[in-house]
N, C-alpha and C positions, 0 to 999 in steps of 0.2 A: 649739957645733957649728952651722955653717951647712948644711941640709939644702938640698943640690941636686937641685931636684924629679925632672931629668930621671935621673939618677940610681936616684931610687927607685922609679919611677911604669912599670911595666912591664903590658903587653899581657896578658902570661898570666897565669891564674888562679891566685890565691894568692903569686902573687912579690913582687908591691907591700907585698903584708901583712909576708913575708919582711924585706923592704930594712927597713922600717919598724920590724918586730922588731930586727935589728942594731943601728938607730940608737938605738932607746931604750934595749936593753941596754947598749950600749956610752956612753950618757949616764948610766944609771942607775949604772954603775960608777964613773964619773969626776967623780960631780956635775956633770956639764955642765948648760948652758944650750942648750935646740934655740931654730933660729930657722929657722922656713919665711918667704920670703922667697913673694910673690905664692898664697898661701895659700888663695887661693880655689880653687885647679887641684886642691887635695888635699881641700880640706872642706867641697866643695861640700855644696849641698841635696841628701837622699835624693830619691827622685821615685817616682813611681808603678811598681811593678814593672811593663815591659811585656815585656822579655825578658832571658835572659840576663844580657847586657850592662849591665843598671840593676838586674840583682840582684846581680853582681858589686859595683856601683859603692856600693852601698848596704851590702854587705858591708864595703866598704874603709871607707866612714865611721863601719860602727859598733867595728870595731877601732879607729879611730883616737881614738872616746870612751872609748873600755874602756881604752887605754892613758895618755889624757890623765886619765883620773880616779882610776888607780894613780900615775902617777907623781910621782916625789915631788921635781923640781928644776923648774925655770922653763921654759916655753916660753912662744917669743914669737914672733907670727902679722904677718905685714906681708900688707898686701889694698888695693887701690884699690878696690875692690870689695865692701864688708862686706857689703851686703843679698845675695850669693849667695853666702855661707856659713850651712851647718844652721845651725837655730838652738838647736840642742842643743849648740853650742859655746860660744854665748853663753853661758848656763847656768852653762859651767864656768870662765869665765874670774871672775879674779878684778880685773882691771882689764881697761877697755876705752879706750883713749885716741885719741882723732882729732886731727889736723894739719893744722889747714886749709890751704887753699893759700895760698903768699903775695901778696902784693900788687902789683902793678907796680915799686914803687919798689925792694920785696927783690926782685923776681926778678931786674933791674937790676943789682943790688951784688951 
């Protein structure tokens, strides 16, 4: 299942958790494979609570490890960006693989 962020990633409080919920349920039934696709928009760093908004935001990440460390099929996290993902995801993952960029000659062909 390709997880389209814009899709799940809503303004109001407790909706995102909502979408999220759907999506695991509905992986966990099917043995899917989730695959968030620029990963960092969802698993960002917690930050310092200053209002609201970063206690909301802090909420979403810690549902998202509560459900990454029940669930019991594959996700797979794609990011150009790994160093602003928590690093309490690190943790969880059981492979971490990088790609580096290619070379002049492959970007060519």
């Amino acid at each position: 299942i390709k997880v389209d962020l814009s899709t799940v990633i809503n303004k109001y409080i407790g909706e995102t958790e909502k979408n999220l919920s759907r999506i695991f349920d509905l992986a966990e039934q099917d043995a899917g494979i989730l695959f968030f696709d620029e990963a960092d928009a969802l698993f960002g760093k917690r930050s310092e609570t200053k209002d609201a908004h970063d206690r909301h935001a802090n909420i979403e990440v810690s549902y998202l490890l509560q459900r990454l460390e029940n669930f019991p099929g594959l996700v797979i996290l794609s990011t150009n960006n790994r160093s602003h993902l928590d690093s309490a995801f690190n943790r969880r993952f059981t492979f971490i693989t990088r790609f580096a960029y290619p070379d002049e000659t492959l970007r060519h062909n």
